[in-house]
C-alpha positions as CSV (number, residue, x, y, z in Angstrom):
1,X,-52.3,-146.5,59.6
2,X,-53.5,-148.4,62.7
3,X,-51.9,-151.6,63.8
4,X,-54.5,-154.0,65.6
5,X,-53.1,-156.3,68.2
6,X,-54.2,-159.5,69.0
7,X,-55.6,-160.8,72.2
8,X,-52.6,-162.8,73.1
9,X,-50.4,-159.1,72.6
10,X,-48.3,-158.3,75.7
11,X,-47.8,-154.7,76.8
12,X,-44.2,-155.3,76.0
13,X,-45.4,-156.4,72.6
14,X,-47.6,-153.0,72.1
15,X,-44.8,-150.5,73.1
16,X,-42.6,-152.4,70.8
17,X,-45.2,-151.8,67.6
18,X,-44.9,-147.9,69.7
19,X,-41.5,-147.3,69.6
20,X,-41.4,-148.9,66.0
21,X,-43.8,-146.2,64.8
22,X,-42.0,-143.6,66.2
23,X,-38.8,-144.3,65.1
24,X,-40.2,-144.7,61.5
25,X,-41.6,-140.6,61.8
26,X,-44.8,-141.3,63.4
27,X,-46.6,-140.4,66.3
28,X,-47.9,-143.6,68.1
29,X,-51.2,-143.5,69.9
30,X,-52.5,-146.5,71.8
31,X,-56.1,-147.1,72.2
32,X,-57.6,-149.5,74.7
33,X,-61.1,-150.8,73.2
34,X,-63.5,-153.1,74.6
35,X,-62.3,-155.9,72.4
36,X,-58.7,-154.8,70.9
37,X,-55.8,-152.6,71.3
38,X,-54.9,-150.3,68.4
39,X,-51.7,-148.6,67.9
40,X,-52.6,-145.4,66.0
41,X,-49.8,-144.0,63.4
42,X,-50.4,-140.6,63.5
43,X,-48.7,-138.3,60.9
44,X,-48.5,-138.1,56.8
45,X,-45.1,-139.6,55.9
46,X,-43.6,-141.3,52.9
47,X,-44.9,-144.9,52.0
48,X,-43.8,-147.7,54.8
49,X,-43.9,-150.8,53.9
50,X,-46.9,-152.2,56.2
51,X,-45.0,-155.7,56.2
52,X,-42.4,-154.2,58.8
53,X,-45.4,-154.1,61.0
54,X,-47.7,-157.3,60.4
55,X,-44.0,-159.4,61.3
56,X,-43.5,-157.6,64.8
57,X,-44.9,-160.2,67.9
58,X,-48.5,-159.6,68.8
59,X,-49.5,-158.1,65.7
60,X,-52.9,-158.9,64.5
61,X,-53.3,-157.0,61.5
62,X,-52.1,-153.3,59.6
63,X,-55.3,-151.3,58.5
64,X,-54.1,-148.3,55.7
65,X,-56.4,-145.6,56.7
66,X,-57.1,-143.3,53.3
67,X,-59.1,-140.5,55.2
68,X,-57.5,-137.5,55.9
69,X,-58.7,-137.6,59.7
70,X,-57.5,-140.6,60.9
71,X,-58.8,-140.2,64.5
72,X,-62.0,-139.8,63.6
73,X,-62.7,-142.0,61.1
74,X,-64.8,-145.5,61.7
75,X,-62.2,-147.5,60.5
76,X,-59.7,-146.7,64.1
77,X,-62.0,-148.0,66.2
78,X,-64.7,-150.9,66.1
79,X,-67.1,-149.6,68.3
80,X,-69.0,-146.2,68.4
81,X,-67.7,-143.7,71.0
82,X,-69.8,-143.2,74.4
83,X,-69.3,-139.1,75.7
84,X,-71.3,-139.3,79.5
85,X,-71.6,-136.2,81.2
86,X,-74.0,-136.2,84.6
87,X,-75.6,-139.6,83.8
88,X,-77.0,-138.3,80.3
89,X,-75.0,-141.0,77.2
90,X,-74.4,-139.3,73.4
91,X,-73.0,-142.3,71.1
92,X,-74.1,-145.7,70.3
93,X,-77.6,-146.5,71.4
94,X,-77.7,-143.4,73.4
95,X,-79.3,-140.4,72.6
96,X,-78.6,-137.3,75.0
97,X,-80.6,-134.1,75.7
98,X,-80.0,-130.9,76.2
99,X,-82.1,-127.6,76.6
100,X,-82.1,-124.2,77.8
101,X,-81.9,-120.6,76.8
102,X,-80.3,-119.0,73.8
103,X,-78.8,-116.2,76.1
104,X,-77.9,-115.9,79.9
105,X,-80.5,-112.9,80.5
106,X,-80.5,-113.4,84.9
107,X,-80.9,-115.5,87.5
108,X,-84.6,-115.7,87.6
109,X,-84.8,-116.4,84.0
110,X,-82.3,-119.2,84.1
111,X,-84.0,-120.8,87.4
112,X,-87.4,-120.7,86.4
113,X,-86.7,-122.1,83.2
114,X,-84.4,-124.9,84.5
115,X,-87.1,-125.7,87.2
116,X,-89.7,-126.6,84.5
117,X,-86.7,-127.9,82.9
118,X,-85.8,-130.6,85.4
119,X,-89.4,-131.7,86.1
120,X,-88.8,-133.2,82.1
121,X,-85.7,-135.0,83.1
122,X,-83.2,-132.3,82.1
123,X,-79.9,-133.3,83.6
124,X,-77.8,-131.1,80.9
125,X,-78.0,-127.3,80.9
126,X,-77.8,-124.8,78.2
127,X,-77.1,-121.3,77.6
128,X,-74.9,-118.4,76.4
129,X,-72.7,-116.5,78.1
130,X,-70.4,-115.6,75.1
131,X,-73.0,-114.5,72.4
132,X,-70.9,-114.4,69.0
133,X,-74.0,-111.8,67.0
134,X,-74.0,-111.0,63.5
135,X,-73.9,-107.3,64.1
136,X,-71.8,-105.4,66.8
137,X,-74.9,-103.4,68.4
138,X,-76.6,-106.2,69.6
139,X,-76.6,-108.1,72.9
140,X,-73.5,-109.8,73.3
141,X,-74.1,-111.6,76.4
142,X,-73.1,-111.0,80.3
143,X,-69.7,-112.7,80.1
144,X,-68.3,-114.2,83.3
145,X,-71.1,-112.9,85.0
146,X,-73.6,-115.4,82.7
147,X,-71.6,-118.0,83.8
148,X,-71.9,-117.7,87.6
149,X,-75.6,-117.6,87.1
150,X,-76.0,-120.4,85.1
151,X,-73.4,-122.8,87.4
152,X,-75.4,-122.0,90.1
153,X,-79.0,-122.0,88.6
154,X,-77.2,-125.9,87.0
155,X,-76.0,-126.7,90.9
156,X,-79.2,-126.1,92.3
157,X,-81.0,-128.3,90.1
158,X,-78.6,-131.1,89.9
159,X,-77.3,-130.5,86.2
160,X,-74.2,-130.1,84.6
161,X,-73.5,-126.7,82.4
162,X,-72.6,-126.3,78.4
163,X,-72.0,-123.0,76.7
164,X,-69.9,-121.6,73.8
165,X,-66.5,-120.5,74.3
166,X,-65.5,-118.1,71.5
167,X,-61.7,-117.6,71.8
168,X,-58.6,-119.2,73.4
169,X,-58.1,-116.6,76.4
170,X,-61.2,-117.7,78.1
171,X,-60.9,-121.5,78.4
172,X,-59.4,-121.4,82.0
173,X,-62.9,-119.0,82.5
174,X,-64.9,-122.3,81.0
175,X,-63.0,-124.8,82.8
176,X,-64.0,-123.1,86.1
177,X,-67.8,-123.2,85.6
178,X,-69.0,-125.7,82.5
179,X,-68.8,-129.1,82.2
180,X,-69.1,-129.4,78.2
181,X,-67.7,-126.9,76.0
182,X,-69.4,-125.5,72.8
183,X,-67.8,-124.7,69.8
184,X,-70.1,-122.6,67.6
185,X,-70.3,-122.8,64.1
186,X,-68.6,-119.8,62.9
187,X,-65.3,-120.9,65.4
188,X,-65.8,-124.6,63.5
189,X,-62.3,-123.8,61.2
190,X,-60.5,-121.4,64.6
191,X,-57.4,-124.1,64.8
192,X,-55.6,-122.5,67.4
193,X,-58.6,-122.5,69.9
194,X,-59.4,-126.3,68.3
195,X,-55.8,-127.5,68.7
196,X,-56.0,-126.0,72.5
197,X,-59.5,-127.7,73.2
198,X,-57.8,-130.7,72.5
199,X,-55.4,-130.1,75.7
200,X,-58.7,-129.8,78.3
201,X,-60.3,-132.8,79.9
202,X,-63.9,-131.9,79.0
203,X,-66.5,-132.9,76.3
204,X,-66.8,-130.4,73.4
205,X,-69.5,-130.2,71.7
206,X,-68.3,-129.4,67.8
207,X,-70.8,-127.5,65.7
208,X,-71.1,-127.8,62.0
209,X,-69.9,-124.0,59.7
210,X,-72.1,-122.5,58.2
211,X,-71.1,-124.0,54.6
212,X,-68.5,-126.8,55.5
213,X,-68.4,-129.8,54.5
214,X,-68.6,-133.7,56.2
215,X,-65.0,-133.4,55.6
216,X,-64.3,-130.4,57.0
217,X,-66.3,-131.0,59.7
218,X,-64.6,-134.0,60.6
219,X,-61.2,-132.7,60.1
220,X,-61.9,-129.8,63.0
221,X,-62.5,-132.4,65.4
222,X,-59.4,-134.5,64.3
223,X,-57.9,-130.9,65.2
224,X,-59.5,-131.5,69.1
225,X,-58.6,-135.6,69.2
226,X,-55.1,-135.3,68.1
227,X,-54.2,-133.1,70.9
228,X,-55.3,-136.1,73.1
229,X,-59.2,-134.9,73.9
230,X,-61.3,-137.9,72.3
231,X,-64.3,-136.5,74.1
232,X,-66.3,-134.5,70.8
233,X,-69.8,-134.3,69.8
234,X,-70.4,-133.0,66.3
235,X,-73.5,-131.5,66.2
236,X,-75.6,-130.7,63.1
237,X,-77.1,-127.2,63.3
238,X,-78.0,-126.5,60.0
239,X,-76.3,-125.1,57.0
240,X,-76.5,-122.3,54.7
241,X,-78.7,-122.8,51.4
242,X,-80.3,-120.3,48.8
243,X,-83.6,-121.4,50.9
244,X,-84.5,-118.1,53.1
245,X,-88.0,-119.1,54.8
246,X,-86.3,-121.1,57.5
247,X,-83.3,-119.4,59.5
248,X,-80.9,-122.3,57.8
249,X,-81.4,-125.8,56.4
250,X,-81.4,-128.7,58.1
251,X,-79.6,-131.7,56.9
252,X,-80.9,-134.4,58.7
253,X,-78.8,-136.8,55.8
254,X,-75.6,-135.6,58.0
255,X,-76.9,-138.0,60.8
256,X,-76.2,-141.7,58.7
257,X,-73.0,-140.3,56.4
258,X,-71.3,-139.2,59.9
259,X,-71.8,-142.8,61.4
260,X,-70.6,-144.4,58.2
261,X,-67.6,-142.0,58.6
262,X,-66.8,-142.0,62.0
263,X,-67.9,-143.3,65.5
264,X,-67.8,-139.8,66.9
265,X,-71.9,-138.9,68.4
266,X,-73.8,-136.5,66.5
267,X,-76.5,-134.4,68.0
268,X,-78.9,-132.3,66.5
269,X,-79.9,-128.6,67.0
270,X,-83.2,-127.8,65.7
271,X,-83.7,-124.5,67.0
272,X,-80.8,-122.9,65.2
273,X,-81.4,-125.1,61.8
274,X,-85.1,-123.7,61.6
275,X,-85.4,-120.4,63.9
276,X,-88.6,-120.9,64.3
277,X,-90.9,-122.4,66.9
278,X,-93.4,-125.0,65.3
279,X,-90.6,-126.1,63.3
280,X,-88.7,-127.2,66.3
281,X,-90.6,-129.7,67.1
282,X,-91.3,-132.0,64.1
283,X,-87.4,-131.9,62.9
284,X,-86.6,-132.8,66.7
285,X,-88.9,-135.7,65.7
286,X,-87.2,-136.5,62.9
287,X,-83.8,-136.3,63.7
288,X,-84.5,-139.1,66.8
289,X,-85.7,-141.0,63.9
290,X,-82.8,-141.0,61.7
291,X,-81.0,-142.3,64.7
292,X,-78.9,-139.0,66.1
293,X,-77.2,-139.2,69.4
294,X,-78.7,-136.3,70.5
295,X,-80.9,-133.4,71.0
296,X,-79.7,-129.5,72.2
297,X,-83.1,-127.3,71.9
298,X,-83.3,-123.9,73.2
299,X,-86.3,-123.5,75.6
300,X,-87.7,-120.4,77.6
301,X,-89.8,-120.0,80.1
302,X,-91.2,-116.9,78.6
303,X,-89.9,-116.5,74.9
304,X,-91.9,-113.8,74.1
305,X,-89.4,-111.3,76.4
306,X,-86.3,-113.4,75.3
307,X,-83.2,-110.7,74.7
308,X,-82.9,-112.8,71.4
309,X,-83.9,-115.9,69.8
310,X,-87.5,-115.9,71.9
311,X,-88.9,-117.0,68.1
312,X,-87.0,-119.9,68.4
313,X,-87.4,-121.0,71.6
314,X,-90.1,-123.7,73.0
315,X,-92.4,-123.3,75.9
316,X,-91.3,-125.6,78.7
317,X,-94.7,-127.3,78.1
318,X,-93.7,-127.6,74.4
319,X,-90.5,-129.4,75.3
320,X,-92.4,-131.7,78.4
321,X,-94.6,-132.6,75.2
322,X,-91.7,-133.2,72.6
323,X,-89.6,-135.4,75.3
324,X,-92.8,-137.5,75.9
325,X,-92.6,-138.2,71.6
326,X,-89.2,-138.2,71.0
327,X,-89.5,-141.3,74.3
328,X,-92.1,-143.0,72.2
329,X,-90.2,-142.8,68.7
330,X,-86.2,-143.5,70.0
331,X,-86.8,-147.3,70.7
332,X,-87.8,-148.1,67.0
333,X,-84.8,-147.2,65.7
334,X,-83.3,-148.9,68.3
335,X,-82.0,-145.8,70.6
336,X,-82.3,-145.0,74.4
337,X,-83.6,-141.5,75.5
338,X,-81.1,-140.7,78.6
């Protein structure tokens, strides 16, 4: 349930609709919007009567909401959220980049590939530290060490860091050395590490399972928001279809149900949906056209002696080429390359 205030609402007037809510079993959340305040009810208790509510002073109006994430949903706020890290905008008109590496391999690799990187207006830098891989016998990734490396490689080149983080115990790690935190897809459902995301002051960008639904897609990040984090980015990275020619399926059709849902940003990741190179770039394309908030593609200065993932990785020149496009195709849907 959300409780809209009017513009004539005093702050006395909102803690009262507050304190109301609580006292009827609810947790109360206030959000300050551009145009409204909104007094979320947070909780699933036995049917109130909503009349209780439209009668207290400075009460606009009582909106039932019938999703299951009520955070998250379109109806609690009126306009899209904004997530800004280092200049670059996801949400709205906005659409945000992000590129880098699959995998953390060294220091040269990183800086060579973020130099070509930032002469294409990267100001967002990816790569794995943490590498959660299907099999045990395969490179896992250089830990804390990856980290270092790419926080410095970032620092050097004016950009701010995302990476996954695959379990609870090493958010302090994160919080020391990236600036937005990746959920992977197979994490999507871990609650314990969602409900403690939603603690941190960071973005975090929310990846789609490997089978789940909008639903339960959106109910992971209530998970993050109702802890008090509002910063989340969903991002679409394909799903898992009979279909075995492409690494997964791409559901670019995610991009206009999630904002009719909710006003949460969604980015794309092409490189995981397709895992493979010259499909990379035409479902980048498309995705700017269906209006997403985003792009994360895995680029590498030399793919062809990647540790892993080098198939799906662009050449720098590739990605110059494909941010030169993407600039071309963003404003006639009414979006703003950042």
């Amino acid at each position: 349930m959300l409780v809209v205030m009017s513009n004539s609402a005093t702050e006395k007037d909102i803690q009262r609709v507050a304190m109301f809510l609580e006292a009827k079993g609810f947790e109360a959340r206030i959000s300050h919007g551009e145009v409204r305040v909104v007094v979320h009810a947070i909780g699933v208790k036995e049917e109130v009567d909503q009349r209780d509510f439209e009668l207290l002073p400075g009460v606009l109006e009582v909106i039932k909401v019938t999703t299951s994430y009520k955070l998250a949903a379109r109806v609690s706020q009126g306009q899209d959220t904004i997530v800004e890290v280092n200049g670059v905008k996801f949400g709205d008109k906005y659409t945000g980049l992000i590129a880098g590496p699959c995998t953390i391999e060294s220091y040269d690799q990183m800086d060579k590939t973020a130099q070509e990187l930032s002469e294409s207006n990267v100001k967002i830098l990816r790569g794995g530290a943490f590498k959660p891989r299907t099999s045990p016998y395969t490179f896992q990734g250089l830990g804390e060490e990856g980290l270092k490396v790419i926080r410095s490689v970032a620092d050097n080149h004016n950009m701010a860091v995302t990476s996954e983080i695959m379990d609870i115990s090493q958010i302090e790690m994160f919080m020391r050395y990236v600036d937005i935190l990746q959920i992977g897809a197979r994490n999507m459902q871990n609650f314990n590490l969602l409900k403690e995301l939603g603690k941190i002051h960071k973005p975090v960008i929310l990846k789609r399972g490997l089978s789940a639904t909008y639903e339960e897609w959106l109910m992971s990040a209530e998970y993050i928001m109702s802890g008090g984090n509002n910063q989340v980015i969903l991002c679409e990275r394909g799903i898992r279809t009979f279909e075995k020619y492409t690494r997964n399926t791409l559901d670019l059709s995610a991009i206009p149900v999630i904002k009719k849902l909710s006003h949460l940003p969604i980015i794309v990741d092409p490189s995981h949906a397709t895992g493979l190179r010259d499909k990379v770039e035409p479902m980048s394309r498309a995705a700017v056209a269906a209006g997403c908030d985003g792009l994360i593609i895995e680029v590498h200065h030399n793919p062809e002696v990647a540790v892993c993932d080098g198939a799906q990785s662009l050449y720098p020149w590739q990605y110059d080429l494909l941010y030169k496009q993407i600039k071309q195709i963003a404003p006639i849907v009414g979006k703003e390359i950042v």
